[in-house]
TILO-617191 format. One record per residue (C-alpha): z, x, y; residue number from 1; residue in three letters. Coordinates in pm, whole numbers. Example, Ala and Ser with C-alpha at 12.3 -4.5 7.8 and 13.67 -1.06 7.14 Angstrom:
<site pz="780" px="1230" py="-450" nr="1" rest="ALA"/>
<site pz="714" px="1367" py="-106" nr="2" rest="SER"/>
end
This chain:
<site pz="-567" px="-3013" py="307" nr="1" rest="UNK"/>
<site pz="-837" px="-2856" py="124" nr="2" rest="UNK"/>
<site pz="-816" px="-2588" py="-205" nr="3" rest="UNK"/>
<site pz="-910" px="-2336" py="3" nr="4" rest="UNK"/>
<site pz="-605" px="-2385" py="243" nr="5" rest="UNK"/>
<site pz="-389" px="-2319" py="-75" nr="6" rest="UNK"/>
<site pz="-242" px="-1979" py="-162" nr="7" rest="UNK"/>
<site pz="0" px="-1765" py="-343" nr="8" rest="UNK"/>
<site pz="122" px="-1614" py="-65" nr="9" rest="UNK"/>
<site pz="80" px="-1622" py="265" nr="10" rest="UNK"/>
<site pz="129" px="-1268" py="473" nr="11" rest="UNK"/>
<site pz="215" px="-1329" py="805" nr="12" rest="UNK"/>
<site pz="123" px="-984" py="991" nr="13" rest="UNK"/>
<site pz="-182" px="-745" py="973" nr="14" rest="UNK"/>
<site pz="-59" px="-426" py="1027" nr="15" rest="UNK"/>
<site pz="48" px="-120" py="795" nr="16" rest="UNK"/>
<site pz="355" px="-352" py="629" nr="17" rest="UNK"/>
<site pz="114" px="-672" py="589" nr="18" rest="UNK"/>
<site pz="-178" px="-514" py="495" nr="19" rest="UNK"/>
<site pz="-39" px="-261" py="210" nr="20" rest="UNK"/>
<site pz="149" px="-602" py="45" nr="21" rest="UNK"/>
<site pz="-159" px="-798" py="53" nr="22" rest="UNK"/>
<site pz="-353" px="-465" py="-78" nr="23" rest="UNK"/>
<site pz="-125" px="-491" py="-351" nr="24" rest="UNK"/>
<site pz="-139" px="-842" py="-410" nr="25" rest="UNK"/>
<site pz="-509" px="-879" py="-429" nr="26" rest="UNK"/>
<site pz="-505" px="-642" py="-683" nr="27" rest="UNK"/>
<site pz="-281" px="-849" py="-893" nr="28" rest="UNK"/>
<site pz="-529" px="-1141" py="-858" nr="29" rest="UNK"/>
<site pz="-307" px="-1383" py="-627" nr="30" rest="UNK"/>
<site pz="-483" px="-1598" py="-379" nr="31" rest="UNK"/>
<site pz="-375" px="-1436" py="-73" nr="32" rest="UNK"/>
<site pz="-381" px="-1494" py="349" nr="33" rest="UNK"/>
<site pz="-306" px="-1250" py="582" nr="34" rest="UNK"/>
<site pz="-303" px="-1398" py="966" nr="35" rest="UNK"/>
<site pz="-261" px="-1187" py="1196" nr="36" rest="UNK"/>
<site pz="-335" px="-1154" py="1624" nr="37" rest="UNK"/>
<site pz="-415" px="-804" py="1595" nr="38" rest="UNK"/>
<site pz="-168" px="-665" py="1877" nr="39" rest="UNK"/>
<site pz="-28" px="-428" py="1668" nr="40" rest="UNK"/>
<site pz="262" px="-199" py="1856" nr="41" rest="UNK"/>
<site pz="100" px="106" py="1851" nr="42" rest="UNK"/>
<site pz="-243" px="26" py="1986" nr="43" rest="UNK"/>
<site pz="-210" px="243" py="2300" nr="44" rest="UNK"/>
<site pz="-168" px="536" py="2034" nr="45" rest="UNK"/>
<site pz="-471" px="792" py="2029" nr="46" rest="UNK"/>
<site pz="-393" px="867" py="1661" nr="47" rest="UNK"/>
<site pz="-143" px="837" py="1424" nr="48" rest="UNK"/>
<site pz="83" px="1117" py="1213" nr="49" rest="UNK"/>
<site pz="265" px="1209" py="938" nr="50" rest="UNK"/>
<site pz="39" px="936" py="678" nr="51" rest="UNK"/>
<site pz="-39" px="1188" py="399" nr="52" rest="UNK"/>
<site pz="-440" px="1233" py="380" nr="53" rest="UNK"/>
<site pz="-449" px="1019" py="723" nr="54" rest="UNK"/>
<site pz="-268" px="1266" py="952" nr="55" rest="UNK"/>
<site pz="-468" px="1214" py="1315" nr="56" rest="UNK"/>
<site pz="-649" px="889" py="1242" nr="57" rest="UNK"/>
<site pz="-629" px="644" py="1503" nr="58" rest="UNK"/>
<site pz="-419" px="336" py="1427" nr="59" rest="UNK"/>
<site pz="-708" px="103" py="1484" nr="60" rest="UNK"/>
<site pz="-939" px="282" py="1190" nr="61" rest="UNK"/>
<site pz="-685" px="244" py="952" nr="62" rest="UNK"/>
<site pz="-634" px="-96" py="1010" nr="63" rest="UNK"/>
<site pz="-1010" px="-174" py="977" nr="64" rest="UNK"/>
<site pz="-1021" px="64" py="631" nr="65" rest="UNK"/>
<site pz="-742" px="-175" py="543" nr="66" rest="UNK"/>
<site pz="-933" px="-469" py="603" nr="67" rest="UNK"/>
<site pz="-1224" px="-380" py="467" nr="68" rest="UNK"/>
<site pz="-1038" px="-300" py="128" nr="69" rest="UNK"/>
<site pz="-860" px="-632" py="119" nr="70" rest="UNK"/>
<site pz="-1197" px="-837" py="152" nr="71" rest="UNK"/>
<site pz="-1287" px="-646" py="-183" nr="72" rest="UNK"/>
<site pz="-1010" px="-770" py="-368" nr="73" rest="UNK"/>
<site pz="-1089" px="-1168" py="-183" nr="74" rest="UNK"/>
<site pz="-816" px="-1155" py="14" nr="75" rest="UNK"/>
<site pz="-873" px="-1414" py="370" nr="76" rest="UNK"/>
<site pz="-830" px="-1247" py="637" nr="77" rest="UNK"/>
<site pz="-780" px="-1466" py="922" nr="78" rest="UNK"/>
<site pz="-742" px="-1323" py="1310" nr="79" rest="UNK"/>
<site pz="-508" px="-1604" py="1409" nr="80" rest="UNK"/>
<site pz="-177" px="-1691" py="1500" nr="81" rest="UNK"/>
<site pz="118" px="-1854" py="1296" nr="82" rest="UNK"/>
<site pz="276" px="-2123" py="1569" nr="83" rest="UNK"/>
<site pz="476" px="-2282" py="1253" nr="84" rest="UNK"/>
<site pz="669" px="-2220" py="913" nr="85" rest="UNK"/>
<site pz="829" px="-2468" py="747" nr="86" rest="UNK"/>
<site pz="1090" px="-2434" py="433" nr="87" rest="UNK"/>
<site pz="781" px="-2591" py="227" nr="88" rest="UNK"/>
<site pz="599" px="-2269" py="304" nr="89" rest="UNK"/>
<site pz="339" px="-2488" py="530" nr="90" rest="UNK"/>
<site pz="222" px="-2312" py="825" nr="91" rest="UNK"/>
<site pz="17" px="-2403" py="1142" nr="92" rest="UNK"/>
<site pz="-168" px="-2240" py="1321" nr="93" rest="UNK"/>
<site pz="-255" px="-2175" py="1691" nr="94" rest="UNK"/>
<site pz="-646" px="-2239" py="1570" nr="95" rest="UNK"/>
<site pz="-540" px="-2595" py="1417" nr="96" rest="UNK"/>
<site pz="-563" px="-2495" py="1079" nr="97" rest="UNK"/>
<site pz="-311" px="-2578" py="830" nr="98" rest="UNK"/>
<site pz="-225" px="-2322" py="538" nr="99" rest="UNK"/>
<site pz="18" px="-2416" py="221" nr="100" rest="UNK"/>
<site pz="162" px="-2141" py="30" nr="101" rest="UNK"/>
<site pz="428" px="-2039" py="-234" nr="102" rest="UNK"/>
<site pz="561" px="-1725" py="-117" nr="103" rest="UNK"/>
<site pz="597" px="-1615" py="235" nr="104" rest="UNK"/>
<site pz="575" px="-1192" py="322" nr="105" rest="UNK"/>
<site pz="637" px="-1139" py="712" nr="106" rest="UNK"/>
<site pz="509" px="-845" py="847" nr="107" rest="UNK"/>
<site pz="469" px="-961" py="1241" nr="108" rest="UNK"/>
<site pz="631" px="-585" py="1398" nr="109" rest="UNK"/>
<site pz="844" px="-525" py="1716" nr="110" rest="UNK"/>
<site pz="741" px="-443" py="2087" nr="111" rest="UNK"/>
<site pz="901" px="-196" py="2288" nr="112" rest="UNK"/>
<site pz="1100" px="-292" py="2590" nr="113" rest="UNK"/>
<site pz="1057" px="-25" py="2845" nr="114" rest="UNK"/>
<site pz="1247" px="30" py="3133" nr="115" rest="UNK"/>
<site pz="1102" px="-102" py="3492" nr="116" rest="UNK"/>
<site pz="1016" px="259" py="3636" nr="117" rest="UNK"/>
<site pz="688" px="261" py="3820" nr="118" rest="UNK"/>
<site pz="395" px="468" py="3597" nr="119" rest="UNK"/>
<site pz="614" px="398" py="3264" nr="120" rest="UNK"/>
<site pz="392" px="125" py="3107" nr="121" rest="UNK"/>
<site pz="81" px="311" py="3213" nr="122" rest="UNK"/>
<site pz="169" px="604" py="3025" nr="123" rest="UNK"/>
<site pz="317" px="406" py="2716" nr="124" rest="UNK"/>
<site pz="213" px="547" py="2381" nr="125" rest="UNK"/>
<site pz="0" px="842" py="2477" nr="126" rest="UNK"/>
<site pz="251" px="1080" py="2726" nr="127" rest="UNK"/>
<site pz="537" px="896" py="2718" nr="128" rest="UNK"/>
<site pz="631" px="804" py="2353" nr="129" rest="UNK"/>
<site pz="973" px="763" py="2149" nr="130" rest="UNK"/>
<site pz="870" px="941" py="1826" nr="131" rest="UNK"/>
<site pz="887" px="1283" py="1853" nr="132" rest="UNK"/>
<site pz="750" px="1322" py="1452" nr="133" rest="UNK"/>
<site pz="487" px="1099" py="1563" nr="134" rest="UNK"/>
<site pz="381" px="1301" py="1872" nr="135" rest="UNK"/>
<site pz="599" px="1644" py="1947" nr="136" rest="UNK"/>
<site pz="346" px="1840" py="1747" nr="137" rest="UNK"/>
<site pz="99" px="1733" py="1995" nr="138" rest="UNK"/>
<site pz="307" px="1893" py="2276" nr="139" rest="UNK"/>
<site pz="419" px="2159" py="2100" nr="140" rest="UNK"/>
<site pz="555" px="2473" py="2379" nr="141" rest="UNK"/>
<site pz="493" px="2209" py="2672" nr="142" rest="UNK"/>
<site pz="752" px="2112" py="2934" nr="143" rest="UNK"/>
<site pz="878" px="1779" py="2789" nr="144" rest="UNK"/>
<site pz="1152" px="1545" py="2929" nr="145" rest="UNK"/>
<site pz="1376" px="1286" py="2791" nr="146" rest="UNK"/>
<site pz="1469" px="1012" py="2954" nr="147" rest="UNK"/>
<site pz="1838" px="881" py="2914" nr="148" rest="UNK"/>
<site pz="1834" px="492" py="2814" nr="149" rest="UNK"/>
<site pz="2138" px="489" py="2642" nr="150" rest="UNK"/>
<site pz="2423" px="761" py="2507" nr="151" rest="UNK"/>
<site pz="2208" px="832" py="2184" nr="152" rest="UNK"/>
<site pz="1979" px="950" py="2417" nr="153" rest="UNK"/>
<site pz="2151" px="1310" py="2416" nr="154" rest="UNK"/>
<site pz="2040" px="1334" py="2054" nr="155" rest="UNK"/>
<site pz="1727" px="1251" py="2120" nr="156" rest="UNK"/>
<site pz="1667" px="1547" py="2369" nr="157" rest="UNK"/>
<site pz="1831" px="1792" py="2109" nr="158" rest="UNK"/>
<site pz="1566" px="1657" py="1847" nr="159" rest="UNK"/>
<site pz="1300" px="1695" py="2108" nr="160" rest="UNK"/>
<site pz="1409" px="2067" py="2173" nr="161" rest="UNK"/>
<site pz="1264" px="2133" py="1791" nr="162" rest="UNK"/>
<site pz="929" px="2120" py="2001" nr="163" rest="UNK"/>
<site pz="958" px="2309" py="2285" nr="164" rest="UNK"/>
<site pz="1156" px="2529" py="2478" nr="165" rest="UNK"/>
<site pz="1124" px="2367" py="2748" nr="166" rest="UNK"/>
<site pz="1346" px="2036" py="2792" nr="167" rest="UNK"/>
<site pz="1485" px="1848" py="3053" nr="168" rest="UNK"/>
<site pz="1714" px="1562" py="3019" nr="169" rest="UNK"/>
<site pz="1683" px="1331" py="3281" nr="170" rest="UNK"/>
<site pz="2038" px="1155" py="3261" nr="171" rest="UNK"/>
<site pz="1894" px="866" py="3446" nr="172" rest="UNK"/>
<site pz="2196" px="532" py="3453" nr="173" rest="UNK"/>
<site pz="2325" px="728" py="3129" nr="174" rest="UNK"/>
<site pz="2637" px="972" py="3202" nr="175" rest="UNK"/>
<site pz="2652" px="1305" py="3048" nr="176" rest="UNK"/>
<site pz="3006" px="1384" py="2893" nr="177" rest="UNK"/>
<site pz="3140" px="1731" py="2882" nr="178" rest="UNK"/>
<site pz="3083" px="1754" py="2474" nr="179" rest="UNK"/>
<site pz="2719" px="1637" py="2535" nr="180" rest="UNK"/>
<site pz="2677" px="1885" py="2828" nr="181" rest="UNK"/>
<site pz="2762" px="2154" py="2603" nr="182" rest="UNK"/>
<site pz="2593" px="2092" py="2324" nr="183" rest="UNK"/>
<site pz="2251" px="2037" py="2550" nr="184" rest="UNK"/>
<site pz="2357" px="2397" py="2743" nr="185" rest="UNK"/>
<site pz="2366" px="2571" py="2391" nr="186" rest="UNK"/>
<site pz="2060" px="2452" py="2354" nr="187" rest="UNK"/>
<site pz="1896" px="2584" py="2664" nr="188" rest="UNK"/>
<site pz="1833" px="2207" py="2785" nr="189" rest="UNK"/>
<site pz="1864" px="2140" py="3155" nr="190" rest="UNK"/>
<site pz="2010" px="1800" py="3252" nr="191" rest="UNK"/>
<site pz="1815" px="1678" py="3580" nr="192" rest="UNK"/>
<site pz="2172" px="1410" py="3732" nr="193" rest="UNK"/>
<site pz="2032" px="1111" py="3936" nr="194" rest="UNK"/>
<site pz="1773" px="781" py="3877" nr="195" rest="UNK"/>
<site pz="1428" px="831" py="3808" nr="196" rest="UNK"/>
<site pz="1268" px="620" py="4028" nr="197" rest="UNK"/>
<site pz="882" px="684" py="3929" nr="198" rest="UNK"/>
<site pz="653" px="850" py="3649" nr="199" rest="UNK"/>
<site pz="395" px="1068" py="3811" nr="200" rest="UNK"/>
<site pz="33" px="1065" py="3678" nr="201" rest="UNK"/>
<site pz="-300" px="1209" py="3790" nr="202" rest="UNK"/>
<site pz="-632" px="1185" py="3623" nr="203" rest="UNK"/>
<site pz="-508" px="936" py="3365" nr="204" rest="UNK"/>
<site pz="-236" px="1174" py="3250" nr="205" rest="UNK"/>
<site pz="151" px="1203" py="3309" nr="206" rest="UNK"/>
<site pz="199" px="1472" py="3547" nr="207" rest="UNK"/>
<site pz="604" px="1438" py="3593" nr="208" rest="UNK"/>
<site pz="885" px="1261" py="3657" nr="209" rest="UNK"/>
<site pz="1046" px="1124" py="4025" nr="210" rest="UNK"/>
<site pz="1437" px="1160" py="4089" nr="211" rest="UNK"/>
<site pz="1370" px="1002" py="4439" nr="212" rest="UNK"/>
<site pz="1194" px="1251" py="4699" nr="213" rest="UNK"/>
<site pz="1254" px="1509" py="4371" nr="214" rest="UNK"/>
<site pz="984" px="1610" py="4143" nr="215" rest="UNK"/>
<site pz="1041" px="1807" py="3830" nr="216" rest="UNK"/>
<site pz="686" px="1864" py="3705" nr="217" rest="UNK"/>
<site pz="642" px="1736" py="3274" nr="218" rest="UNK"/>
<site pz="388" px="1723" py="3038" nr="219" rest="UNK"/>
<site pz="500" px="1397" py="2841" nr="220" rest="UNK"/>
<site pz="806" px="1200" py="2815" nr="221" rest="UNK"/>
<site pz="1040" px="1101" py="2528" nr="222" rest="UNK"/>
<site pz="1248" px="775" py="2547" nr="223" rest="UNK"/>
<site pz="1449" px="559" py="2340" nr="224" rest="UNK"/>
<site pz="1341" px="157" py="2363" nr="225" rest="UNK"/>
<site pz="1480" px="-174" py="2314" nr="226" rest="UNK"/>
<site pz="1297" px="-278" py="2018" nr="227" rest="UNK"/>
<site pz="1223" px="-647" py="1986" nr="228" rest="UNK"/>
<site pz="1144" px="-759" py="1689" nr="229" rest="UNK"/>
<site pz="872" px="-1067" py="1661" nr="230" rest="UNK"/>
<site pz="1120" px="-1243" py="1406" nr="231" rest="UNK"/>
<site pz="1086" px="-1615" py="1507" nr="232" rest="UNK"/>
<site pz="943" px="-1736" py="1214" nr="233" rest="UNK"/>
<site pz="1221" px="-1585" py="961" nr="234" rest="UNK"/>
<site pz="1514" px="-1724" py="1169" nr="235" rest="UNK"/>
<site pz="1348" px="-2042" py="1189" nr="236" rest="UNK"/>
<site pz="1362" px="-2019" py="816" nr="237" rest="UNK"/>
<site pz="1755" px="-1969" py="874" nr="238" rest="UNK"/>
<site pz="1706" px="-1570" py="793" nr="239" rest="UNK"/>
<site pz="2001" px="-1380" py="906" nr="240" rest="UNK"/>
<site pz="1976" px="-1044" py="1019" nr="241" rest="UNK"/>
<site pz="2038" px="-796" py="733" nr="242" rest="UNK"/>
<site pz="2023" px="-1030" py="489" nr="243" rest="UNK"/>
<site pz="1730" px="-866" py="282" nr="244" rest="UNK"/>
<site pz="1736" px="-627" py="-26" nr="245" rest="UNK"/>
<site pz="1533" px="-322" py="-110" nr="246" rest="UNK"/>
<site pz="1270" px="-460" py="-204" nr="247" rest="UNK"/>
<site pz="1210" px="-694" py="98" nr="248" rest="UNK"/>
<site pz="1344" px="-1020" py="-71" nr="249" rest="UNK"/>
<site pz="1531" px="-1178" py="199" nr="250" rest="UNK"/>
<site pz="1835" px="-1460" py="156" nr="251" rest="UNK"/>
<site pz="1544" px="-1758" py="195" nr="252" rest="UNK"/>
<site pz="1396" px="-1799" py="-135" nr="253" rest="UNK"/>
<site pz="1074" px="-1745" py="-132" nr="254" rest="UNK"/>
<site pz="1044" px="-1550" py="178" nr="255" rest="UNK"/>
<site pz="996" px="-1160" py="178" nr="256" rest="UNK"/>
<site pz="999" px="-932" py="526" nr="257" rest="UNK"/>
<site pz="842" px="-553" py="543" nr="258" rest="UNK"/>
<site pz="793" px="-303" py="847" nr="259" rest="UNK"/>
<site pz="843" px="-314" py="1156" nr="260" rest="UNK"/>
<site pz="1031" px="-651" py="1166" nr="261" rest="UNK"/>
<site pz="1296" px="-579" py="943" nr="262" rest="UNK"/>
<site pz="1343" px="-184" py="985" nr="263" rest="UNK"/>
<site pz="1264" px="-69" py="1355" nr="264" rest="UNK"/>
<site pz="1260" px="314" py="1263" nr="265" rest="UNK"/>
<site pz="983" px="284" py="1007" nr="266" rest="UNK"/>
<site pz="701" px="472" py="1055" nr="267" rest="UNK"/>
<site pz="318" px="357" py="1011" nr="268" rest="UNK"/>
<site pz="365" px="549" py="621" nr="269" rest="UNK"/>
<site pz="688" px="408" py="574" nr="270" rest="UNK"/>
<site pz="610" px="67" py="645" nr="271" rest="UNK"/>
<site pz="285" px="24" py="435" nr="272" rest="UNK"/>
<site pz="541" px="201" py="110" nr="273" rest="UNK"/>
<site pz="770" px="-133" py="240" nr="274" rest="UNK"/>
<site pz="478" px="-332" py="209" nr="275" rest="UNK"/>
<site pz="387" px="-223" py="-148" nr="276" rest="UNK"/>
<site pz="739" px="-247" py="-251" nr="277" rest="UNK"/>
<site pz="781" px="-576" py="-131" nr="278" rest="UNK"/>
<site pz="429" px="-726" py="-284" nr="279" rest="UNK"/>
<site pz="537" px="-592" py="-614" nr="280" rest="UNK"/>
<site pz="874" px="-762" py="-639" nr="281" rest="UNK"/>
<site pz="714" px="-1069" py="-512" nr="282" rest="UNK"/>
<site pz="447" px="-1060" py="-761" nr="283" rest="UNK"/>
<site pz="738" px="-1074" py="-1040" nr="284" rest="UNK"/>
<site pz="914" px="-1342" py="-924" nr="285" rest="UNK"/>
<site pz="546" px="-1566" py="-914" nr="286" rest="UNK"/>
<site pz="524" px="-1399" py="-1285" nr="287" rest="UNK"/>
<site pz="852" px="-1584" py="-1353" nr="288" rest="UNK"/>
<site pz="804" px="-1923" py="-1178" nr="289" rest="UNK"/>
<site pz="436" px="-1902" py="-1353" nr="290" rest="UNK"/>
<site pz="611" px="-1889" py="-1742" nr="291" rest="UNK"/>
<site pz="869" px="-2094" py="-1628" nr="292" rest="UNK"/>
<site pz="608" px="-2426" py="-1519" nr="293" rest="UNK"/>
<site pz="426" px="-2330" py="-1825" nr="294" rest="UNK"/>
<site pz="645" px="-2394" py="-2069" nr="295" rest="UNK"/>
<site pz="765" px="-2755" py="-1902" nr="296" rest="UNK"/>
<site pz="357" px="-2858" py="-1923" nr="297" rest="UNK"/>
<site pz="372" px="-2716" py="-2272" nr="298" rest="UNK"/>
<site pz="688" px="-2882" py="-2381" nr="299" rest="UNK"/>
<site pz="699" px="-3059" py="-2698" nr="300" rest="UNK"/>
<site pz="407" px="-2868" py="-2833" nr="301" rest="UNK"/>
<site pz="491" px="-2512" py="-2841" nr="302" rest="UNK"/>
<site pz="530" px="-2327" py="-3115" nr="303" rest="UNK"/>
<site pz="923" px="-2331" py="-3106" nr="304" rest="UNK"/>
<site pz="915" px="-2692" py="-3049" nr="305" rest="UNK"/>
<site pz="668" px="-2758" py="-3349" nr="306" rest="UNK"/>
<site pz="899" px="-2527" py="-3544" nr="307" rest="UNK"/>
<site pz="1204" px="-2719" py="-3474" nr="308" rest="UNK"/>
<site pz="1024" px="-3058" py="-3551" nr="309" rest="UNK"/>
<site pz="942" px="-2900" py="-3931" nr="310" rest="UNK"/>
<site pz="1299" px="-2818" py="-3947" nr="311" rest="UNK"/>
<site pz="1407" px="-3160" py="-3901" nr="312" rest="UNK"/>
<site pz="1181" px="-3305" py="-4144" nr="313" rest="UNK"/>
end
């Protein structure tokens, strides 16, 4: 393996999380790889919101501003995938190249699991969404729905009524107690009983939602997800879920996690400020492995080893 296969740390994961860390640790002067396949989650996203001074940039530019920072600071950026991690910090990859490193930063997301109703995945991340801080503005006074995936769905269709008026619940395979039934009539929110069964669209926009030979006529969607996240390499590493401070240090020394992967609710802003935080308490703990293997090559000629010698004589 060559020098230049050798780095401080390696960052597994180029989105917000991966690329804010290794923003932070070029800056510090560490030799620094970020790999990643560039299938970030939010790619079917027209823009992005709530990113102060970014607010309606699509996803994609910010990424390539990102980029484009990093290679100032020297920082490899390699569009590849990590097929292998060991405890060493070695990893493969899926191009054949072999990378050695002494810290490890995962940033590699989540994906959405979406329910099998016909039209859904078509209309993923542009009319039918989950974040409604991400996307209600853009609705704003439209006829929304919210789709029931499971019984925290209810308060997701009272958040979505701080957007519009106009909200259905569809209760889909989720039942509607009597508590939440009140609390959604208060709110003027009409619950729509029985399985959706299709997502209408027309002209490459959602158009409404199917309850069998029903139609109640929306202009986007909001629904909760399984979120997945891409975690492989940490629990090959023997991460447990959880296990990770504030900063992003996880229980494998040597390994740090931000975004996505580790926090499913963080947003694109939130996860770069993970990032950050987690690049700067790695950085410290390289400071301290740096002093500590420089004072066992300097051993026995230091000054407070030269001082105790004089002593002695």
């Amino acid at each position: 393996m060559s020098e230049n296969d050798n780095f401080d740390v390696l960052v597994v994961g180029g989105g917000a999380a991966g690329l804010s860390a290794a923003l932070m640790l070029g800056r510090a002067r560490r030799r620094v790889a970020v790999v990643d396949s560039r299938a970030p989650r939010n790619a079917p996203a027209a823009h992005m919101h709530g990113f102060l001074s970014r607010d309606g940039l699509p996803p994609s530019e910010l990424l390539d501003l990102g980029r484009a920072e990093l290679r100032g600071y020297g920082v490899e950026l390699l569009e590849d995938r990590v097929t292998r991690l060991d405890h060493g910090f070695t990893a493969e990859l899926a191009s054949g190249r072999h990378l050695t490193a002494r810290r490890v930063l995962v940033a590699t997301g989540i994906h959405d699991d979406l329910p099998g109703i016909p039209g859904l995945r078509e209309s993923w991340g542009t009319d039918a969404v989950t974040c409604p801080y991400c996307h209600g503005y853009e609705v704003r006074d439209q006829p929304l729905g919210v789709l029931g995936t499971e019984p925290a769905s209810v308060e997701h269709a009272l958040l979505v009524r701080q957007w519009s008026p106009d909200v259905v619940y569809f209760a889909h395979t989720t039942q509607v107690s009597e508590d939440d039934r009140e609390r959604l009539d208060a709110r003027g929110i009409r619950v729509a009983e029985g399985v959706v069964t299709g997502i209408r669209r027309e002209d490459g926009h959602l158009t409404g939602v199917e309850l069998g030979a029903r139609f109640v006529p929306r202009a986007a969607l909001f629904l909760r997800t399984r979120t997945v996240p891409h975690d492989e390499l940490l629990r090959g590493l023997g991460y447990v879920e959880g296990d990770i401070d504030p900063s992003g240090k996880t229980g494998v020394p040597g390994v740090w996690a931000a975004g996505n992967v580790v926090d499913a609710r963080a947003t694109v802003i939130i996860a770069a400020a993970q990032g950050a935080a987690a690049a700067g308490a790695l950085n410290h703990d390289l400071v301290t492995e740096d002093v500590e293997r420089a004072i066992g090559a300097f051993a026995g000629f230091s000054p407070t080893a030269e001082r105790a010698a004089a002593g002695a004589r």
